[in-house]
C-alpha positions as CSV (number, residue, x, y, z in Angstrom):
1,X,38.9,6.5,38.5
2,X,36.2,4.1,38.4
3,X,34.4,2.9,42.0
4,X,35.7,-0.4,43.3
5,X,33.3,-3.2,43.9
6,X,32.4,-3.9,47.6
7,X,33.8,-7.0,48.6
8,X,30.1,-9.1,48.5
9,X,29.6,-7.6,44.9
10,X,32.9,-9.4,43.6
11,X,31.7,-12.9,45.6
12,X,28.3,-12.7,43.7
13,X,29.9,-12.2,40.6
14,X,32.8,-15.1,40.6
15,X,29.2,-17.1,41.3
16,X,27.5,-16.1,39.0
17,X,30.2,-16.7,36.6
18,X,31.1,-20.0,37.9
19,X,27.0,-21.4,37.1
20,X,27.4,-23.6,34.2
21,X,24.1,-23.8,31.9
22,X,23.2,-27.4,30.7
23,X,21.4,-26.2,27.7
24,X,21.8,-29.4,26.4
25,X,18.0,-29.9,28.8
26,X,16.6,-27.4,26.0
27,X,17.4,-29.8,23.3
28,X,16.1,-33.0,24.6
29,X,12.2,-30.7,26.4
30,X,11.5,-28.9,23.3
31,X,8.3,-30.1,21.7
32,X,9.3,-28.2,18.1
33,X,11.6,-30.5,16.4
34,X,15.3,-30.0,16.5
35,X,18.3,-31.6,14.9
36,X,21.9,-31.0,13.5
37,X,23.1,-31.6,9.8
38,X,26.1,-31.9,8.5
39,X,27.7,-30.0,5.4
40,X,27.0,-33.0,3.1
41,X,23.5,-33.5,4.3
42,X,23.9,-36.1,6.6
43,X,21.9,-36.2,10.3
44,X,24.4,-35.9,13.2
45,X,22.0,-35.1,16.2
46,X,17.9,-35.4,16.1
47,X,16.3,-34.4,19.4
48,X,13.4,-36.6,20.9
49,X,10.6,-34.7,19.6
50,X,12.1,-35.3,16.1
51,X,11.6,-38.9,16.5
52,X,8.5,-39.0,18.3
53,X,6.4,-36.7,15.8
54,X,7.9,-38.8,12.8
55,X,7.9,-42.0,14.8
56,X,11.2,-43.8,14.1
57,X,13.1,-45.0,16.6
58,X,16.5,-43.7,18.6
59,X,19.6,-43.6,16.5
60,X,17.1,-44.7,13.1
61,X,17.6,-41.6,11.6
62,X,21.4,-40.5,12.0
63,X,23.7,-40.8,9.0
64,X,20.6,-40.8,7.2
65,X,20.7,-37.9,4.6
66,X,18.0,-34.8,5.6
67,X,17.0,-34.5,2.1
68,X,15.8,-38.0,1.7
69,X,12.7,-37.6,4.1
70,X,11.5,-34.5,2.2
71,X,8.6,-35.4,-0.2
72,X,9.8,-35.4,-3.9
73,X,7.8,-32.4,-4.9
74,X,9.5,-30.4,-2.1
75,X,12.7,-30.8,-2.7
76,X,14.5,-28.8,-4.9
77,X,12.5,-25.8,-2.9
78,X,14.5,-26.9,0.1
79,X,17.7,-27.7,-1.1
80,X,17.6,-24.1,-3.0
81,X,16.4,-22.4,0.6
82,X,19.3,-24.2,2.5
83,X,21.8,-23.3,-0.5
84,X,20.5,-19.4,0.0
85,X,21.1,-19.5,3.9
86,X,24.4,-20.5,3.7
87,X,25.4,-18.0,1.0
88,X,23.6,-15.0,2.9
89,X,25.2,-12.7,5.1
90,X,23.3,-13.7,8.5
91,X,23.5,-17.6,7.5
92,X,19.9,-17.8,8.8
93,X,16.0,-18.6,7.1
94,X,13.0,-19.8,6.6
95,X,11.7,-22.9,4.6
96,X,8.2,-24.8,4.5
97,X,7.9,-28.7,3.2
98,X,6.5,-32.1,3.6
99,X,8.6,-34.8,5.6
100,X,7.9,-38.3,5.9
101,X,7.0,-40.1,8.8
102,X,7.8,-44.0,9.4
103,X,4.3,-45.2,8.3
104,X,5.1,-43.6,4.8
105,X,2.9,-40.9,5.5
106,X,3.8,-37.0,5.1
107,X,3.7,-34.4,7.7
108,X,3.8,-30.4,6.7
109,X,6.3,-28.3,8.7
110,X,7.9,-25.2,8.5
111,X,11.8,-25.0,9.7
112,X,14.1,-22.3,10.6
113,X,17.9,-22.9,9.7
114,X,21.0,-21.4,10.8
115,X,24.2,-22.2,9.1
116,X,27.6,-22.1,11.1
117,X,30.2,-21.4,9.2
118,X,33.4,-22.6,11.0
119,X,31.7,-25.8,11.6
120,X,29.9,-26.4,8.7
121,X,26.8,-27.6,10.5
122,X,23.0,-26.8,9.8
123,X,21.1,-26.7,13.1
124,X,17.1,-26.8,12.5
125,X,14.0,-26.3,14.1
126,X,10.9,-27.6,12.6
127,X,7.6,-26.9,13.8
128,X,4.5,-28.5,12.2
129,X,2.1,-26.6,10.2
130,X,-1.0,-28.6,10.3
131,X,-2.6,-28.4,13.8
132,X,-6.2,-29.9,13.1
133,X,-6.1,-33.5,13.9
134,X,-8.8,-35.5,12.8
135,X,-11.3,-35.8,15.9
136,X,-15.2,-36.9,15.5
137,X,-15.9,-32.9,15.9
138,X,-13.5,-32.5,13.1
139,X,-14.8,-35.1,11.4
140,X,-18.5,-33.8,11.7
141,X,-17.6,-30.6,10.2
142,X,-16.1,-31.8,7.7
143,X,-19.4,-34.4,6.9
144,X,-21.6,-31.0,7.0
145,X,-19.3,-28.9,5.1
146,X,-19.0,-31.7,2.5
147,X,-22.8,-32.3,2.1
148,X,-23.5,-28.2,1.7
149,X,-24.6,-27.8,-1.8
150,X,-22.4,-25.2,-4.0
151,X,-20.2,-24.4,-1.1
152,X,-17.2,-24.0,0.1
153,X,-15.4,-24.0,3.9
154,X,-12.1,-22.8,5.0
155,X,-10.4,-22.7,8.3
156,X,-7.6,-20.6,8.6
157,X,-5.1,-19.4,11.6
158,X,-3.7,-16.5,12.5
159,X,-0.8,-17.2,9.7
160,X,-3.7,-17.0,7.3
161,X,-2.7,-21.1,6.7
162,X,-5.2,-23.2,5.9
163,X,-6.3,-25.8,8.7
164,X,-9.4,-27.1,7.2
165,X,-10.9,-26.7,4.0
166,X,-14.2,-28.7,3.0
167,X,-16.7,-28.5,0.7
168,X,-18.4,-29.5,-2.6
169,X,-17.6,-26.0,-4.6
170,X,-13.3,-26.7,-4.2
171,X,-13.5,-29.1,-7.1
172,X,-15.5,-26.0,-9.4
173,X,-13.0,-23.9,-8.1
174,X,-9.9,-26.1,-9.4
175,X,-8.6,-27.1,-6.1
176,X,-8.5,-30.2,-3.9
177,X,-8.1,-30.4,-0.1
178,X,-4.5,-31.9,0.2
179,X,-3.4,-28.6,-1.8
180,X,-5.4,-26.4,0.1
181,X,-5.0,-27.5,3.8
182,X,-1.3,-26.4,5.6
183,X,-0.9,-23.7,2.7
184,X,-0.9,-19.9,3.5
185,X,-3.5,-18.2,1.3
186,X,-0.5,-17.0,-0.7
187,X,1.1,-20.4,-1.4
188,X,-2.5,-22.2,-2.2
189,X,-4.6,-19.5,-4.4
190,X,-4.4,-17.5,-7.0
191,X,-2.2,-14.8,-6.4
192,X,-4.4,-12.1,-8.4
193,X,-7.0,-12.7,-6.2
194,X,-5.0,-13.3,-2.9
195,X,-4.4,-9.2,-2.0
196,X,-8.1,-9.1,-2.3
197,X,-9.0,-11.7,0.1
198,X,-5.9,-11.1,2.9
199,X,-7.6,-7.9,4.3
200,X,-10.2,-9.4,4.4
201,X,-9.0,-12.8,6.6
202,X,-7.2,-10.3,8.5
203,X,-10.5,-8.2,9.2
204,X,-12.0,-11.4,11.0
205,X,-9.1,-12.4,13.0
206,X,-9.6,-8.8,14.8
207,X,-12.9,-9.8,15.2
208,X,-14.9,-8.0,12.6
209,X,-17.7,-10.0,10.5
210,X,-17.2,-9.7,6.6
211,X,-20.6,-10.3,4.2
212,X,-19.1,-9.6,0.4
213,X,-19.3,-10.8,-3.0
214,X,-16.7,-11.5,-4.9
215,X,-15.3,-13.7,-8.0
216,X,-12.7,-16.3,-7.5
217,X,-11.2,-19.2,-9.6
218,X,-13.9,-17.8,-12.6
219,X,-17.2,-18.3,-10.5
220,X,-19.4,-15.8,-8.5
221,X,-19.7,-16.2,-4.5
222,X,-21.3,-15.1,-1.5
223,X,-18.8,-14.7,0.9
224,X,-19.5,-15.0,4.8
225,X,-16.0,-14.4,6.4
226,X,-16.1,-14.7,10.5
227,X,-14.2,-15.1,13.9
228,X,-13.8,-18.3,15.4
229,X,-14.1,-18.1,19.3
230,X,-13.2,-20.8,22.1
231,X,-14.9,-20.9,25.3
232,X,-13.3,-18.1,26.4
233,X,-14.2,-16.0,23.7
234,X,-10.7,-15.4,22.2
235,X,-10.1,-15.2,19.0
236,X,-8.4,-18.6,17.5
237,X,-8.6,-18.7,13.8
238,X,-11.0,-17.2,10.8
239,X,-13.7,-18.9,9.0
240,X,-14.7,-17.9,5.4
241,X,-17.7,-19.7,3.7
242,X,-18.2,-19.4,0.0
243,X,-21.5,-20.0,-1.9
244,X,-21.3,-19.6,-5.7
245,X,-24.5,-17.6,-7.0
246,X,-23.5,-18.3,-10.7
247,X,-27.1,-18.9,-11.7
248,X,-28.1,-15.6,-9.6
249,X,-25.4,-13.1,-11.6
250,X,-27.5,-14.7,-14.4
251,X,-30.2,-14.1,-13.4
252,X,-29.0,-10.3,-12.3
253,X,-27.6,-10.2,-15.8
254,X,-30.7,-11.1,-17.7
255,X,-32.9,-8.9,-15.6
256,X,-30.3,-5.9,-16.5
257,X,-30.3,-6.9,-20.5
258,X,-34.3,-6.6,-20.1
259,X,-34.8,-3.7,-17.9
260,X,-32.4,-2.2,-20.6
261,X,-34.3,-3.1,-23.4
262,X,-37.5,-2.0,-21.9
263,X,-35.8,1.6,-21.2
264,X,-34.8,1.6,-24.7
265,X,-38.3,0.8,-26.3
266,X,-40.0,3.4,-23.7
267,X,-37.4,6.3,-24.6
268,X,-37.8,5.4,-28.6
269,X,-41.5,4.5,-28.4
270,X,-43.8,6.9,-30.5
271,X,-46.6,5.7,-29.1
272,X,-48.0,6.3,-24.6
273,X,-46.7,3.5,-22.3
274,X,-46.7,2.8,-18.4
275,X,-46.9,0.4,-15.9
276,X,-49.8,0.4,-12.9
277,X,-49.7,-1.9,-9.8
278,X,-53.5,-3.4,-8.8
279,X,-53.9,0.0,-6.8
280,X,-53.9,1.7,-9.9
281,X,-51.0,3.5,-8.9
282,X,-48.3,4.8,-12.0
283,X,-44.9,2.6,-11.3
284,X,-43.9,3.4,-15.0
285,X,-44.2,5.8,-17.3
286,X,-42.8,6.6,-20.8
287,X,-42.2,10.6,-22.0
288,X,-45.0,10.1,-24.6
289,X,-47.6,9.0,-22.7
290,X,-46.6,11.9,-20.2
291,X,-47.0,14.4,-23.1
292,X,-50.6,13.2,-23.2
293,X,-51.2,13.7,-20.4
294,X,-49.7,17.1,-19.8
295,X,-47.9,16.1,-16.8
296,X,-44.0,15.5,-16.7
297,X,-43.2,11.6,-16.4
298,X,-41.2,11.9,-12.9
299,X,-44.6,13.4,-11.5
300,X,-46.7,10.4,-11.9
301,X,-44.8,8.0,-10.3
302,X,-46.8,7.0,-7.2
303,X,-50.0,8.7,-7.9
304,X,-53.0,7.1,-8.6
305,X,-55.1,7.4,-11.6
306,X,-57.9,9.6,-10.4
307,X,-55.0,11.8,-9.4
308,X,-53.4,12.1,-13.0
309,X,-56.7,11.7,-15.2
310,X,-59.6,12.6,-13.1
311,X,-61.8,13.4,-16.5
312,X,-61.1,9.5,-17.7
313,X,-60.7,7.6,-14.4
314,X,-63.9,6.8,-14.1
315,X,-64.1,5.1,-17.6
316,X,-60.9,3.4,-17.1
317,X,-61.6,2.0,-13.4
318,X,-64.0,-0.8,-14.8
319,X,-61.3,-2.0,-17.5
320,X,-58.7,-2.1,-14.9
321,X,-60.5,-4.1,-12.5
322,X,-61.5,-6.4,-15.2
323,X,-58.0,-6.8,-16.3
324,X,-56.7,-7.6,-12.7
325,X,-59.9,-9.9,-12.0
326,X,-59.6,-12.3,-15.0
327,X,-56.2,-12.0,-16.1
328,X,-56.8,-11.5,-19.6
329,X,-55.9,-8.7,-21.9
330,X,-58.3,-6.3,-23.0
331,X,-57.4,-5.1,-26.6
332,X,-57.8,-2.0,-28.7
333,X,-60.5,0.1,-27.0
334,X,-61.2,3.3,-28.0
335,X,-61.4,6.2,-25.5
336,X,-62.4,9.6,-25.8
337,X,-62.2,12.5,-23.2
338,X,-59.3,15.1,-22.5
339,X,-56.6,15.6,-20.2
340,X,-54.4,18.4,-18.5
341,X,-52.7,18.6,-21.8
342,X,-55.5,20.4,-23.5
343,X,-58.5,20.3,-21.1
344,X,-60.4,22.4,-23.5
345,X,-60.1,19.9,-26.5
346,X,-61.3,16.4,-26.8
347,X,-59.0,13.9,-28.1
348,X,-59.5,10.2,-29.1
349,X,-56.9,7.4,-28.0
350,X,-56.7,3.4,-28.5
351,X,-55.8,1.6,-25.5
352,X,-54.7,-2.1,-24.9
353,X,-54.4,-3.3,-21.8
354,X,-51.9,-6.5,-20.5
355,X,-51.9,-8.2,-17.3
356,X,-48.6,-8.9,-15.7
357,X,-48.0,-12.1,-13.9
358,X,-45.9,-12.9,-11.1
359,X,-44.4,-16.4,-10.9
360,X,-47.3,-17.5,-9.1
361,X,-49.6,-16.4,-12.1
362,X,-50.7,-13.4,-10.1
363,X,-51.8,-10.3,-11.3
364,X,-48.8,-7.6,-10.3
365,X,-50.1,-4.9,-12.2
366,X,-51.4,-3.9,-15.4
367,X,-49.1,-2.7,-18.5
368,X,-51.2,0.2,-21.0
369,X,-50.4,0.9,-24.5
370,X,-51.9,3.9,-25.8
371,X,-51.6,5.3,-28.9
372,X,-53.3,8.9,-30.2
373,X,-56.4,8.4,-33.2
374,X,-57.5,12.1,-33.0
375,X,-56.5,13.2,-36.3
376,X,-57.2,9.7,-37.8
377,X,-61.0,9.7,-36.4
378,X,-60.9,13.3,-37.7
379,X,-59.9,12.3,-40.8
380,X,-62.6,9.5,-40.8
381,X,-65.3,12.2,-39.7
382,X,-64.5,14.1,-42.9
383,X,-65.1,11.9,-45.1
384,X,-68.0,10.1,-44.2
C-alpha cells in the first residue's frame, strides 16, 4: 500500500497545479530573436526583439516569406538546413546566415530551429553572431592594425568566430574582412590549415601565450597568438597577430644554400682552409688543413693560434693584424716552419689571407688558404 498524503500535502499540490504559466512574457523579454513560421515559409509571429534588431516596424514583417530576408548567397544553405530538420528524427538544428535589416543592410546570425510536426510550424531563435560594434576604440584598432606593415590582426571569441580582423597582410593572404569577420575559423580559412591553428586559438583562450611560425595562405609568418583580458582579468576572446617573414625564410634559405656549399668545398677541398675571428681564435676548420697541422679539426675550434701552432704564431701574428687593420687581402706568402704533424721535419706552405666584412664593412675575422709547396720547393732545390 502506498502512504496517503497528509491533508496540507494534497492542498499544496491542487495549488501548485492550479498556477498557470504565462510564458507568453518569455517571448515578448527575450533579447535573442524569436519568431514562428509557417509550413510554406510564411512569418506568423515575430517577437519584439525580432523587430527591434532588424528595425522594421510591428506587424511589417508577418505574411512576409522568412526566406526573403536571407542574403542571396545564403540561401540555398538555409533552406537545405530547414529541409534537413524537418526530415530528422528530433526535428531540431542549427543554421548560420545573413538577414537583412530595414536600411538594406545585412546582419550575421546564427538560429536554432525546431520543427513541430502536427502543426507544421517552424519556431526559431536567432542570436547575432557579430558582437563588435563599431566604437572610436574599435575604430582605433582597427586604424593601427590597418597601418602595421605586413601584418595581420584577428579577434576571435570563445566560438573561435571571428569579431575583428584588420590588417594590410589579409589581402596577400587572399581574404577580405567582410569574409573573415562573423566566420568560425572553420567556415572562413583554409581547412588544411584550420586543425593546425584551432589548438592553438584554443591554447589562448585558457590563457596560455603562443609564439610560433607557421605558413598560411602560401606565405611565411610570425605568429603571436594571446588572451584578451577585461578589467577584471577574465578571459574574453583570443588575439592572434600575423607578420609575414617572406623575405627572412629567404634570407634563412640563401644562408642554408651557402653554408652548404661552403661545407661542400671544405669537405672536397685538397687544399688547408679555416676561418679565425680578430682574436685569432679557429671558428672553422677544414680536415686538410687539420692534417697539417696534426691536430683533429673538432680540436681547434676555439683555440687560439699560439695554442695550435706555437712554432709559426709568431710569424703569422704580424700578417693577421695587418689583414684585420687594413682590410685588404694579403696574397700568396710563403711560410716555412713545422707543426705537430711532423715536428721533426720542416715543411714549406703558401698562404693567402682574406678579410671578412660584416655589413658594416668591418673586419669579422680572417678566412686562410693554405696549400702544401714542400715537395714542389724540393723539387725546385734539385734542380737548381
Amino acid at each position: 500500500m502506498q502512504p496517503v498524503p497528509s491533508t496540507r500535502q494534497n492542498q499544496i499540490n491542487q495549488q501548485e497545479s492550479s498556477v498557470t504559466v504565462n510564458t507568453a512574457v518569455f517571448f515578448e523579454l527575450s533579447p535573442d530573436l524569436l519568431c514562428v513560421v509557417s509550413e510554406d515559409g510564411i512569418f506568423k509571429q515575430v517577437n519584439p526583439a525580432f523587430r527591434k534588431t532588424l528595425g522594421y516596424a510591428d506587424g511589417e514583417l508577418l505574411e512576409q516569406k522568412f526566406i526573403d530576408l536571407v542574403h542571396p548567397d545564403d540561401r540555398a544553405v538555409t533552406t537545405t538546413a530547414i529541409a534537413q530538420i524537418q526530415t530528422s528524427d528530433r526535428h531540431t538544428g542549427y543554421c548560420e546566415n545573413r538577414y537583412r535589416c530595414c536600411d538594406g543592410l545585412y546582419k550575421h546570425f546564427g538560429w536554432t530551429i525546431c520543427f513541430d510536426v502536427e502543426t507544421k510550424l517552424v519556431y526559431g531563435i536567432a542570436r547575432e553572431l557579430t558582437t563588435i560594434t563599431p566604437t572610436p576604440e574599435t575604430t582605433l584598432y582597427r586604424t593601427l592594425a590597418r597601418n602595421l606593415p605586413q601584418t595581420a590582426v584577428f579577434v576571435f571569441n570563445r566560438d573561435l568566430r571571428y569579431e575583428l580582423c584588420e590588417g594590410q597582410e589579409i589581402a596577400s593572404m587572399g581574404l577580405t574582412q567582410d569574409v573573415l569577420e562573423g566566420k568560425t575559423l572553420w567556415e572562413a580559412l583554409p581547412l588544411d590549415i584550420c586543425p593546425e591553428i584551432e589548438p592553438l586559438y584554443r591554447a589562448a583562450l585558457a590563457g596560455q601565450e603562443i609564439v610560433t611560425e607557421m605558413v598560411c595562405c602560401g606565405h611565411h609568418y610570425a605568429v603571436q597568438i594571446v588572451p584578451v583580458r577585461n578589467e577584471q582579468q577574465e578571459i574574453i576572446a583570443g588575439m592572434a597577430l600575423l607578420q609575414n617573414i617572406d623575405e627572412r625564410k629567404q634570407s634563412e634559405e640563401t644562408v642554408r644554400r651557402q653554408i652548404e656549399e661552403i661545407e661542400a668545398i671544405y669537405a672536397s677541398a685538397p687544399i688547408g682552409l679555416c676561418f679565425l675571428d680578430t682574436d685569432l681564435r679557429y671558428v672553422r676548420v677544414n680536415d686538410r688543413l687539420a692534417e697539417i697541422n696534426g691536430i683533429p679539426a673538432a680540436e681547434h675550434i676555439g683555440k687560439s693560434l699560439a695554442e695550435i701552432i706555437p712554432e709559426l704564431a709568431a710569424t703569422q701574428a704580424p700578417l693577421f693584424a695587418r689583414v684585420i687593420q687594413t682590410g685588404e687581402p694579403i696574397l700568396d706568402v710563403e711560410i716555412r716552419g713545422t707543426t705537430p704533424a711532423q715536428p721533426e721535419i720542416e715543411r714549406d706552405w703558401l698562404v693567402s689571407y682574406y678579410p671578412l666584412h660584416n655589413c658594416d664593412n668591418r673586419v669579422v675575422g680572417i678566412n686562410i688558404v693554405v696549400q702544401e709547396i714542400t715537395q714542389r720547393k724540393q723539387q725546385a732545390a734539385e734542380l737548381a
